[in-house]
C-alpha positions in Angstrom: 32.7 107.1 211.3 35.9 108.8 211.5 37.9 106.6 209.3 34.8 107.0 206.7 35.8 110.4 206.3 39.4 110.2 205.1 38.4 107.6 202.5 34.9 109.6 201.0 38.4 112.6 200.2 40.2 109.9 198.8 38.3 110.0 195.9 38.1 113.3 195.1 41.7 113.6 195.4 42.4 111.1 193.2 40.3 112.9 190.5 41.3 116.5 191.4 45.1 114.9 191.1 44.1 112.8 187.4 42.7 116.0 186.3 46.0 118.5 187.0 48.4 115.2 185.8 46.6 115.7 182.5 46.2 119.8 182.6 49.8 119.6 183.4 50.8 117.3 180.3 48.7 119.2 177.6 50.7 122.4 179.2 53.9 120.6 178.4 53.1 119.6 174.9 51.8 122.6 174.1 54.5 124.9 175.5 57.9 122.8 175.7 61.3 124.0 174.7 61.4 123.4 170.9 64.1 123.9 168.4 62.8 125.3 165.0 64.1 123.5 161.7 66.5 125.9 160.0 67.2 127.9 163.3 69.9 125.7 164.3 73.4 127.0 163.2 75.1 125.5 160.3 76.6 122.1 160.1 79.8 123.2 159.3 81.7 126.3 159.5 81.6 129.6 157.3 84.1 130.1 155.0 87.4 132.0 156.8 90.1 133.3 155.2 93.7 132.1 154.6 97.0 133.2 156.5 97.5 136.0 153.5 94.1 137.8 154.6 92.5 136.6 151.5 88.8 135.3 151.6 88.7 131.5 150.9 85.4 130.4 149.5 83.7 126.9 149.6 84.4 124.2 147.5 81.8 122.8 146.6 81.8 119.7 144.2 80.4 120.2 140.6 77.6 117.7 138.8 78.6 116.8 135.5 78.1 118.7 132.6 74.9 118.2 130.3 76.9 116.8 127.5 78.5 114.4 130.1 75.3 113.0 131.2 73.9 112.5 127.9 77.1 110.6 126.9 76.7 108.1 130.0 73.2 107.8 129.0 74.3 106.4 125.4 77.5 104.6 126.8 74.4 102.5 128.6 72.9 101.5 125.0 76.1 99.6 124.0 76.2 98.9 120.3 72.9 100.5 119.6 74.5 104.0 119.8 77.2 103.0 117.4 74.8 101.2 114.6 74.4 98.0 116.2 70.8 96.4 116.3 68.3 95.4 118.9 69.5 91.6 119.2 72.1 91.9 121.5 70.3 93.8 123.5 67.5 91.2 123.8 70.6 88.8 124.3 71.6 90.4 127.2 68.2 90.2 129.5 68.9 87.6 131.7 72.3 89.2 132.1 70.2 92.1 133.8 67.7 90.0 135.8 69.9 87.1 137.6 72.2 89.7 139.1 74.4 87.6 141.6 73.6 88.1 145.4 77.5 88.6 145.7 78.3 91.1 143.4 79.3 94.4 144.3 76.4 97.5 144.1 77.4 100.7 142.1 77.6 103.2 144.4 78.2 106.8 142.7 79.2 108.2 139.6 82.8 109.1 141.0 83.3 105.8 141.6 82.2 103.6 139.1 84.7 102.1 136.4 84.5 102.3 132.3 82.9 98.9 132.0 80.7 99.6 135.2 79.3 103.0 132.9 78.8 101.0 129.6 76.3 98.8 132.1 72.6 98.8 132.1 71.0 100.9 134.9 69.2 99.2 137.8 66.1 102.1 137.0 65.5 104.6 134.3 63.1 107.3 135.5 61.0 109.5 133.6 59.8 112.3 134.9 61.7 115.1 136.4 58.8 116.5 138.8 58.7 115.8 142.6 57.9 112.3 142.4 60.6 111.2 139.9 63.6 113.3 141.3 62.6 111.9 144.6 62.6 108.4 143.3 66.0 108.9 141.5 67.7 110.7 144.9 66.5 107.4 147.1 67.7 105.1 144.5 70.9 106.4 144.3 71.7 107.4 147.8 71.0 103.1 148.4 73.6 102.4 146.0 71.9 101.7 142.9 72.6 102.8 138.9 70.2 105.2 138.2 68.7 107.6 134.8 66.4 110.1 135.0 64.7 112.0 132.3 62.7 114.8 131.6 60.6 115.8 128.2 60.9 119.4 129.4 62.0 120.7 132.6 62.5 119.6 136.1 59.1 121.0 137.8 58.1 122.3 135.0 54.7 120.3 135.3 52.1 120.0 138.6 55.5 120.7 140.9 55.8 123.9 140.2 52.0 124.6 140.5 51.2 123.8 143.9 49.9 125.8 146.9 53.3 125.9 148.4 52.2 124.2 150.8 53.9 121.7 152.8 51.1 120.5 154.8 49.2 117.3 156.5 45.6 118.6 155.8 42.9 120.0 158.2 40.5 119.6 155.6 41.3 115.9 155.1 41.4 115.4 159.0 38.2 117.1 159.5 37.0 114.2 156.9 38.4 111.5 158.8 36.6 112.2 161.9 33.2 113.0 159.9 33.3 109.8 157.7 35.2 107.3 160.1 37.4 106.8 157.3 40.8 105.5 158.6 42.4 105.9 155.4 42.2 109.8 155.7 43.4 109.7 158.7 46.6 107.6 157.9 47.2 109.9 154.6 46.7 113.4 157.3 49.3 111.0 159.9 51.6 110.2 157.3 52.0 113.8 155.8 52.3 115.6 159.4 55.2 113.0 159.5 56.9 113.9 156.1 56.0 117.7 156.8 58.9 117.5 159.7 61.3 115.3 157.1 60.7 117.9 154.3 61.8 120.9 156.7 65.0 118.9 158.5 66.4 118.3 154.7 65.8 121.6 153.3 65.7 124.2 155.6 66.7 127.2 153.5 63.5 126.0 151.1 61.2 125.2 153.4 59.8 127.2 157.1 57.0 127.4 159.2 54.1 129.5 158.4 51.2 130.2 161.3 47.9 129.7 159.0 44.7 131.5 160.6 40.8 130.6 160.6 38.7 133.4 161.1 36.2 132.6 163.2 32.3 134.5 162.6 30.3 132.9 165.2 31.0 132.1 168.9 29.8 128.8 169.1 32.3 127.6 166.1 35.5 128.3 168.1 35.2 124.9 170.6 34.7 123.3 167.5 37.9 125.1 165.5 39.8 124.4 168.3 39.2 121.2 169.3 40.0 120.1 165.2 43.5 122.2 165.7 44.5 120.4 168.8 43.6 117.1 167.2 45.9 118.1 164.5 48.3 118.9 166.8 47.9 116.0 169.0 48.7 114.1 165.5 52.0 115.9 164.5 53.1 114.2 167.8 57.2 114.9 167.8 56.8 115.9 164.4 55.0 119.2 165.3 56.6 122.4 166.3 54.2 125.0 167.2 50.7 124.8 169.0 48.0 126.3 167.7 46.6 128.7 169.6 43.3 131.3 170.1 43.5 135.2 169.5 40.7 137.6 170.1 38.7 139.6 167.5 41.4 142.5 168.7 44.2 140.0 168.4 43.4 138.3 165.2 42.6 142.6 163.6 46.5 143.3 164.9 47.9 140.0 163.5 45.8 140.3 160.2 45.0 144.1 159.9 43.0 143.3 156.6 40.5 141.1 157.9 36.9 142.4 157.7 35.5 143.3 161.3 31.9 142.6 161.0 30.9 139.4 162.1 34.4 138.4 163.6 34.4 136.5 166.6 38.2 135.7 167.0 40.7 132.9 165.2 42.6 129.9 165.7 46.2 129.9 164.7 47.4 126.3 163.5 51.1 125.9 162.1 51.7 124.1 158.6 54.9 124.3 156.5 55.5 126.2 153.0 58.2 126.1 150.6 59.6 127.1 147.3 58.2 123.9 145.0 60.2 124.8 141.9 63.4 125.3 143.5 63.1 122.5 145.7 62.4 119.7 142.6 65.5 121.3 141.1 67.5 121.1 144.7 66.2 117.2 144.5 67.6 116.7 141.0 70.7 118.2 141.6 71.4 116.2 144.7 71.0 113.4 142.7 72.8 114.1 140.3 75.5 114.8 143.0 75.0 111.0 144.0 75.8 109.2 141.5 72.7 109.7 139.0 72.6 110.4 135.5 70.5 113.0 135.1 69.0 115.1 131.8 66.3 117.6 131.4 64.3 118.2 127.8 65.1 114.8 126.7 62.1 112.9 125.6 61.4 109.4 125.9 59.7 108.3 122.1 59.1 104.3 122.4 59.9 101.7 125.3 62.2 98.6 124.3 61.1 95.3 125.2 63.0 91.8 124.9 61.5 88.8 123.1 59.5 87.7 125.9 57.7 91.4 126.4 59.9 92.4 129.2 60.8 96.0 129.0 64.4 96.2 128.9 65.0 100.1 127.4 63.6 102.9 125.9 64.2 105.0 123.0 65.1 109.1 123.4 66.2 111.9 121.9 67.7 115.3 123.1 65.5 118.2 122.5 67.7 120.9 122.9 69.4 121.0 119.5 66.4 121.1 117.6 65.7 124.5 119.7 68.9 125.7 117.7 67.4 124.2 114.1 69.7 121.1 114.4 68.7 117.3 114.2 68.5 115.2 117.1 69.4 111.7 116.6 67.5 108.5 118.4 69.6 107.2 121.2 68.5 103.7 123.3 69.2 103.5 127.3 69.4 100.3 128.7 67.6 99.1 132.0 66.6 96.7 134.4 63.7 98.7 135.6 62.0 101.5 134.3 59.8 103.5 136.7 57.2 105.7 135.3 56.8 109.0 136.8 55.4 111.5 134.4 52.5 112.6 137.1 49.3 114.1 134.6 51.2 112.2 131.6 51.5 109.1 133.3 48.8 107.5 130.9 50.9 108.5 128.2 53.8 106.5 128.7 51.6 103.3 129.9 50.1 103.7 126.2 53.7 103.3 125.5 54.0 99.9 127.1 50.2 98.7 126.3 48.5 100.5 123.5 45.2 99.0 125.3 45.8 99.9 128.4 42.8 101.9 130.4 43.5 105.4 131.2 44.2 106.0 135.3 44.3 109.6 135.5 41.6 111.8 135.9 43.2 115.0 136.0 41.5 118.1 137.7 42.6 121.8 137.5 43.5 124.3 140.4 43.9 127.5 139.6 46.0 130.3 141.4 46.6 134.0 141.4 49.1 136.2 143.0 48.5 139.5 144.7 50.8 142.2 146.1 52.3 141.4 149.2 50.1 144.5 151.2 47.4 141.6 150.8 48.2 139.6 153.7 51.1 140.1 156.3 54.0 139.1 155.5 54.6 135.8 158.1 50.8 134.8 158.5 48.4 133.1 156.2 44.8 132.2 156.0 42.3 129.3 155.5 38.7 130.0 154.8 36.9 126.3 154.8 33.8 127.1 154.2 33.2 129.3 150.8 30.4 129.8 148.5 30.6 126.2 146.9 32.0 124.7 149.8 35.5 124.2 148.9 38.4 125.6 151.2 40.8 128.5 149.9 44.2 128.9 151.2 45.7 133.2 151.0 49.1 132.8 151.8 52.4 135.4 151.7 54.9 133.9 149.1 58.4 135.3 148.1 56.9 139.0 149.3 53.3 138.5 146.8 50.3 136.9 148.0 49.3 133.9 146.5 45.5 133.1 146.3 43.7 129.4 145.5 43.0 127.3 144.5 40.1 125.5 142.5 39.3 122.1 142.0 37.4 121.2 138.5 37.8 118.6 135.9 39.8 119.5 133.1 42.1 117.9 129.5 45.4 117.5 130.0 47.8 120.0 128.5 51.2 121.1 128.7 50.6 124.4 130.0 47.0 125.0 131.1 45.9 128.8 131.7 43.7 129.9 134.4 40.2 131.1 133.0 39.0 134.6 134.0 36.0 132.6 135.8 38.0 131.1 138.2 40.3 133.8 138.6 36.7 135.7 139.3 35.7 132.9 141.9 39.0 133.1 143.6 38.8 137.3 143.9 34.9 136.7 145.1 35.9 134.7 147.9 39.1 136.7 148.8 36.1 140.1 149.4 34.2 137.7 151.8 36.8 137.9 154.4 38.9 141.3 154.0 37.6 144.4 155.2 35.2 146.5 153.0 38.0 149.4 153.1 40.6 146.7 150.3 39.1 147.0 146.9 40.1 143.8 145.3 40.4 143.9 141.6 40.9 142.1 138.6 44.1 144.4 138.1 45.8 143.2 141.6 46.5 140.4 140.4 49.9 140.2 139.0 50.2 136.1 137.6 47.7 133.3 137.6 48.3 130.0 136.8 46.9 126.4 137.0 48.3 123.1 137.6 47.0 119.6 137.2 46.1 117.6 140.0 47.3 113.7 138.2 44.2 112.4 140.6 44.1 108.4 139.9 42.4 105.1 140.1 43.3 101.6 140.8 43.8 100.0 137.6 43.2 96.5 139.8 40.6 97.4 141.7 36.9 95.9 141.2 35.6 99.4 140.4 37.3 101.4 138.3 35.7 104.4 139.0 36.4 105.3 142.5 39.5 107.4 143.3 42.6 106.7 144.8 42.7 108.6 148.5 46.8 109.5 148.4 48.9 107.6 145.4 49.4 104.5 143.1 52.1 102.2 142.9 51.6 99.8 139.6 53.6 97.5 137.9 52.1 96.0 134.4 53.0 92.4 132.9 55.8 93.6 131.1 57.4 95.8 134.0 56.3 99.6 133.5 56.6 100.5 137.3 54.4 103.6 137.6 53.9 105.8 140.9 50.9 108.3 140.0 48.8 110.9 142.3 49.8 111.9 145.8 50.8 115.5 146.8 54.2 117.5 147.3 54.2 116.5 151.2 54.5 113.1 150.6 57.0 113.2 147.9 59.5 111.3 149.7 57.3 108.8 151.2 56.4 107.9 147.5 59.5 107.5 146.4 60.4 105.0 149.0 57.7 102.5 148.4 58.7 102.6 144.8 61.5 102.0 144.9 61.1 99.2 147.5 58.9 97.6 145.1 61.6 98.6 142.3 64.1 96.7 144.0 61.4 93.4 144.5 59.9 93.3 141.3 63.3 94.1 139.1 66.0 91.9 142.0 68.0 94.8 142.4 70.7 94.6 144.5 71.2 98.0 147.1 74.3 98.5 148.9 76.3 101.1 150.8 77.3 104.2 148.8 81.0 103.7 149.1 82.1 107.0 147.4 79.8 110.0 149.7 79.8 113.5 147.5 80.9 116.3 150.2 77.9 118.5 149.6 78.9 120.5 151.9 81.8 121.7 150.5 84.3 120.2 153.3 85.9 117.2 154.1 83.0 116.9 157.4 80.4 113.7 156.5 77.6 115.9 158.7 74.0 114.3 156.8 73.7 112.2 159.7 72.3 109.7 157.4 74.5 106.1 156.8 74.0 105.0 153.1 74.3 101.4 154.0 71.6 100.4 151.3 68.3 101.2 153.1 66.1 104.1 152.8 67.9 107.2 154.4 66.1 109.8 152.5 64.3 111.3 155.8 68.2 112.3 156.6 69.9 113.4 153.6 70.2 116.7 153.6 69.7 118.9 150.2 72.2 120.6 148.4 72.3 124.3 150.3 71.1 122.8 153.2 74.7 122.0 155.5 75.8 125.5 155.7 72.5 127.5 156.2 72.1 129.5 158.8 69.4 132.2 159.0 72.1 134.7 159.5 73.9 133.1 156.6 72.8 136.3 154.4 74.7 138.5 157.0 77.9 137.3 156.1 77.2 137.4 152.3 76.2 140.9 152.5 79.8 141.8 154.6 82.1 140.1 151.9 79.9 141.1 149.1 78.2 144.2 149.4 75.3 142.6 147.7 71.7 144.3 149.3 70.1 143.0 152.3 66.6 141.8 150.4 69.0 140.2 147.7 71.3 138.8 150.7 68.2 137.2 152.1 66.7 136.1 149.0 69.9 134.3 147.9 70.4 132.6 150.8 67.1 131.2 151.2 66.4 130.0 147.5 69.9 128.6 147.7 71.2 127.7 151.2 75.5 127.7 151.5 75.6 127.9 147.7 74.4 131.4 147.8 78.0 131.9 148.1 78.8 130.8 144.4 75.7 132.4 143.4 76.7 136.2 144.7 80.3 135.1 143.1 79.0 135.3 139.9 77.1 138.4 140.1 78.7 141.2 137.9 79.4 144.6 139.9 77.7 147.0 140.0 79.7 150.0 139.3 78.2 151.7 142.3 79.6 152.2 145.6 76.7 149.9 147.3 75.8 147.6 145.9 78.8 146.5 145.1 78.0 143.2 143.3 74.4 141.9 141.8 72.5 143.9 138.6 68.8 142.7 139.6 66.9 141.4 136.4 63.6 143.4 137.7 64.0 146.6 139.4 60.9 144.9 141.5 62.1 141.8 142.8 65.6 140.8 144.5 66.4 138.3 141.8 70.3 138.8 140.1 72.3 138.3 136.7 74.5 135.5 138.9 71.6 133.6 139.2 71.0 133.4 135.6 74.7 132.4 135.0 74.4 129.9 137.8 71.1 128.5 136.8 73.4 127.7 133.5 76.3 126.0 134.6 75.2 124.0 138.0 70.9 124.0 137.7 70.9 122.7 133.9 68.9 125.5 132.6 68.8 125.6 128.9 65.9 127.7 128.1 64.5 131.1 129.0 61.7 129.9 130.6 63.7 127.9 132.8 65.2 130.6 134.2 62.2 132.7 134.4 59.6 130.0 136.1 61.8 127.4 137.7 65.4 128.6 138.6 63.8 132.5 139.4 60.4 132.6 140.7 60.1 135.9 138.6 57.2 134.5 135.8 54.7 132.7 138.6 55.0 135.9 140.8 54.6 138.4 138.3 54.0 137.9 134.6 54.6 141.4 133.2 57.8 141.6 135.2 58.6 138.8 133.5 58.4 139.9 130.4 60.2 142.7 130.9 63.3 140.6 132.4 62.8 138.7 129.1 65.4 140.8 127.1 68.0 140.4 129.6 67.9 137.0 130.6 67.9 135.7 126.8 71.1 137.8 126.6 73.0 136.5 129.5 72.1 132.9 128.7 73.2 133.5 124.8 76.7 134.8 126.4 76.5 131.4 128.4 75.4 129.2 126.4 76.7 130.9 122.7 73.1 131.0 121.2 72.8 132.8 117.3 69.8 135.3 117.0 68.0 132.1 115.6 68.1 130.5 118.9 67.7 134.3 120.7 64.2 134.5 118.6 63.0 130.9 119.2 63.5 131.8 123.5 61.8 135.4 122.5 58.7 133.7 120.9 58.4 130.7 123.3 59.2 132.8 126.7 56.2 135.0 125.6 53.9 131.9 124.5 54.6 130.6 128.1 53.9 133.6 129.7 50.2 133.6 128.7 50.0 130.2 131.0 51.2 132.8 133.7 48.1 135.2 133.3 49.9 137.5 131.0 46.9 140.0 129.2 46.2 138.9 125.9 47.3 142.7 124.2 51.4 141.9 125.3 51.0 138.2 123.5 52.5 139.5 120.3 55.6 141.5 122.2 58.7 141.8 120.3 61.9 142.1 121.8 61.7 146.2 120.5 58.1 146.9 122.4 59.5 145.5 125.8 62.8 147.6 125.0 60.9 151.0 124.3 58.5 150.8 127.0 55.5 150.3 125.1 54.3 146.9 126.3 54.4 149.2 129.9 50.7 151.1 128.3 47.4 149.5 127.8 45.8 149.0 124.5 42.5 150.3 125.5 39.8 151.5 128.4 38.7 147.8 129.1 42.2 146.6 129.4 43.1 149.2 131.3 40.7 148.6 134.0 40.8 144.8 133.6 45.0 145.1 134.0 46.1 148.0 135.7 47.2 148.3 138.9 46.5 152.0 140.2 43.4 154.6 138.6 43.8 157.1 136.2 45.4 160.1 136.7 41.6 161.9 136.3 40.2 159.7 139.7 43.4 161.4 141.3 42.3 162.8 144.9 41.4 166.7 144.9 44.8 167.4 147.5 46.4 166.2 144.4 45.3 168.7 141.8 46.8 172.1 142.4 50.6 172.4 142.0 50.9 168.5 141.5 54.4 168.4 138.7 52.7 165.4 137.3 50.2 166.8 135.7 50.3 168.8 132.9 47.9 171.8 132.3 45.7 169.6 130.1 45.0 167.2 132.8 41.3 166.5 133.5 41.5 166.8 137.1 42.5 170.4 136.3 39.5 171.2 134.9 
């Protein structure tokens, strides 16, 4: 009996011991030592100064200039360029596809010889968005020749629309689990993985951002959390942060606006954000640093193809000069590949290759709008997943606004789609549901609005046509049109790999080590971390800004300087190390502080040297440009925008030597573009004199006044306010 009872405690120990094992590992995962992405300090040291006392700056290497690029790009088309006809380019095809085994890979630009630039490229690329500057950086950084283009601008599509979100997807993991469907749950897996690449490469662009769910009812929060843990259970070494429970009082301190009633508590989950724009245009430049030939607003007008039907070239013609009233001549580029990234366009240039080709794309709209920043706090965000038509709305803090959105319906696809005032209503409907009674949340809050098109697509091959791809396409038609379609912002670089794996298979490209490394950091230290020995290394190759970051990078740029502390910050996280060359060719300010940097909106921290920068090392060769892609001033405030209009047409005329032709032509298409940006209908008919005068700053009548404006009437002033108030005049209504 005795030695019965030792073993009936055996058991129970065991158990007890199993149990506090597991407790003990959870409480590891969940609270280990962890080293946030972009808290690390830079790769290589800050600037110092010489044995004189003087300041030495970086030196950071240069991309070509525009007129360079476009000259490589015709050098590829041989004798067609100079008059010569399509027959010895057809002649030359199985020159391009029995590349010997033994030859040597290009590497980079640097390094490549006359005859090696008057060669086809392995891949021409069109598109300039996410997808297509990613596809041209992987390329390139494995060795391989390679052209991108862009009918407009880089990210001037869907990449510049997003959510800013760099994210795996609750909602799509809560799916998963509710549908058994394992291809959610690989698409949620394999974005929590890129999530963790996107923020190593680009830590200046990118950060984490805690994301709350209000919770209404008690019984919802095992749920909630439970779904949170899973995600972070998911993220594996990939995650950062747990996600974590707050009380009703919590949740009220970390989000003061929420609305009390019915407010159980919140889970806190952590997802990534980012600056899209300036991200697709950190890509391109990168590239372009590598080795590729890279050109935005040049248009692709036919595809070539060789007797047999293989594609071999395409046709295109630089848009720019016909912006100034000049022609534009036809110009061929030769290929061995040509890799169709166009995202909502995509069936565009597959009608291109195959006039009877079936569409793929079924484009759907998501509208956004931007709020002040006092919306939301300025480091926390919010999910609601459950709103009036069951979608889920994301109301997030963004470059000091609030961004709001997004929808989800059908729509035609257009160059620069506009938000409708019924789903800007939707969104502003939802947004009351969940803040306190106290906010009035009006139409005239909102400062931009916008939509982007979501290039949703179907399988061209599969037995029904009608059924939706879950993440993204890679095709390849008879004659060779590679196209990579759908997919999100997260998964960017994940796309670009498989196509150009299947580049490389279907075209017998060659990849090899890049010889020749660019020192994008400005020194003579190789510190990616990544070897370029012909595979994939794009989950290690850092961005351009991304070596010398530091978040107390904008420290030092204020002490040599003397540029303000928001600009300091902003420069240095839209730009990384080259914030240095950016605050270099600010203008001074004539005042003792600041010393440097004359801000283009008194509202917003964005300078003249970024304008002037934009121009010589971002490609920027339009107003909008500047104002949407290279500045975030248009999507985060539309009016502000137009006001910045005069001054940013005249900086890039001093740049770029425009006559008042061009000057009008950037006046009349800056404002056209502005209307995609939520712009009131009244300013659409601006000129350069009303924004100069101040009278685009008044509304046109009562209704707009209400629908626009951002503060009441002088008459709803409070009654403290009446007597003795200098603002008013004697005539005033409140004084009556």
């Amino acid at each position: 009996m005795a030695s019965r009872q030792p073993r009936r405690l055996l058991k129970p120990a065991l158990y007890l011991s199993l149990a506090a094992a597991g407790a003990g590992g959870v409480l590891y995962i969940s609270y280990r030592p962890r080293t946030l992405p972009g808290s690390d300090p830079a790769s290589v040291p800050l600037p110092g100064y010489n044995p004189g006392g003087f300041f030495r700056p970086p030196r950071f290497p240069q991309v070509k200039t525009r007129e360079e690029q476009i000259a490589d790009l015709k050098r590829s088309g041989g004798a067609q360029n100079e008059g010569g006809s399509i027959g010895g380019l057809g002649n030359l095809l199985g020159a391009f596809r029995s590349q010997d085994e033994g030859a040597t890979p290009a590497s980079s630009a640097s390094s490549t010889t006359k005859s090696d630039e008057e060669e086809p490229y392995d891949l021409l690329v069109v598109g300039g968005g996410a997808t297509g500057t990613g596809i041209a950086l992987d390329a390139a950084t494995r060795g391989l020749k390679v052209a991108l283009v862009e009918r407009d601008d880089f990210s001037s599509g869907t990449s510049s629309k997003s959510t800013k979100l760099v994210h795996g997807g609750v909602r799509y993991l809560e799916k998963a689990v509710w549908d058994l469907d394992y291809n959610q749950y690989k698409l949620v897996r394999e974005a929590l993985r890129e999530r963790k690449y996107f923020l190593d490469t680009a830590p200046h662009l990118s950060m984490w951002l805690p994301i709350m769910l209000p919770i209404d009812k008690w019984w919802r929060a095992p749920y909630y959390w439970a779904g949170t843990k899973f995600y972070d259970i998911l993220a594996g070494a990939e995650n950062i942060e747990s996600s974590y429970f707050l009380t009703k009082s919590k949740a009220l301190d970390a989000f003061p606006m929420l609305k009390r009633d019915d407010l159980f508590g919140a889970l806190v989950y952590y997802d990534g954000a980012h600056n899209d724009s300036r991200m697709n245009v950190s890509l391109a430049m990168t590239a372009a640093l590598y080795g590729t030939t890279i050109v935005n607003h040049v248009e692709v007008t036919s595809l070539e193809k060789d007797a047999s039907g293989k594609l071999i070239g395409a046709k295109m013609k630089d848009l720019v000069p016909e912006r100034s009233g000049k022609k534009s001549k036809e110009f061929t580029v030769r290929a061995k590949g040509i890799v169709n990234a166009t995202g909502p366009f995509t069936d565009s240039i597959r009608k291109m290759d195959d006039q009877k080709v079936s569409e793929i794309v079924a484009p759907s709209s998501g509208a956004h709008i931007v709020l002040p920043g006092y919306y939301s706090p300025a480091n926390m965000g919010l999910i609601d997943p459950s709103t009036s038509d069951g979608r889920v709305i994301f109301f997030l803090p963004w470059q000091g606004n609030t961004i709001a959105g997004t929808t989800d319906a059908p729509t035609e696809i257009t160059a620069n789609p506009i938000a409708g005032e019924a789903e800007i209503d939707w969104i502003l409907s939802e947004i009351r549901h969940y803040l306190s009674p106290s906010i009035n949340v009006r139409r005239g809050d909102v400062l931009s609005a916008w939509s982007g098109i979501r290039p949703l697509v179907r399988d061209p091959k599969a037995k029904n046509t009608e059924s939706l791809v879950r993440n993204h396409l890679v095709d390849i038609s008879d004659s060779g049109l590679l196209t990579c379609a759908g997919g999100k912002w997260t998964t960017y670089r994940q796309m670009a790999e498989e196509t150009v794996d299947e580049a490389i298979k279907q075209f017998q490209l060659t990849p090899g080590p890049v010889t020749n490394i660019p020192s994008l950091s400005g020194t003579e230290t190789i510190d990616d971390g990544a070897t370029l020995d012909g595979t994939c290394q794009t989950h290690q190759v850092k961005l351009i800004g991304a070596h010398g970051y530091s978040k107390t990078l904008f420290i030092n740029l204020i002490q040599h300087f003397g540029v303000e502390t928001d600009v300091a910050r902003h420069l240095t996280e839209s730009y990384g190390d080259r914030a240095w060359t950016v605050a270099a060719l600010a203008a001074p300010s004539e005042m003792r502080f600041p010393v440097r940097g004359v801000r283009i909106s008194p509202l917003y921290p964005f300078i003249d040297g970024e304008v002037r920068y934009a121009v010589r090392h971002e490609y920027a060769q339009t107003a909008v440009d500047v104002l949407a892609r290279r500045t975030r001033l248009a999507f985060l405030n539309s009016q502000a925008a137009l006001d910045a209009l005069p001054g940013v047409i005249d900086l890039m005329a001093e740049e770029l030597k425009w006559d008042s032709h061009r000057k009008d032509r950037e006046w009349k298409d800056t404002v056209q573009f502005l209307e995609s940006m939520g712009l009131p209908k009244s300013k659409l008919g601006a000129t350069r004199k009303d924004v100069e005068s101040g009278k685009t700053s008044r509304f046109a009548d009562d209704v707009e006044y209400k629908l626009y404006s951002r503060h009441d009437r002088p008459a709803d002033e409070l009654e403290s306010d009446r007597e003795g108030n200098p603002v008013m005049s004697k005539d005033s209504p409140v004084n009556k």
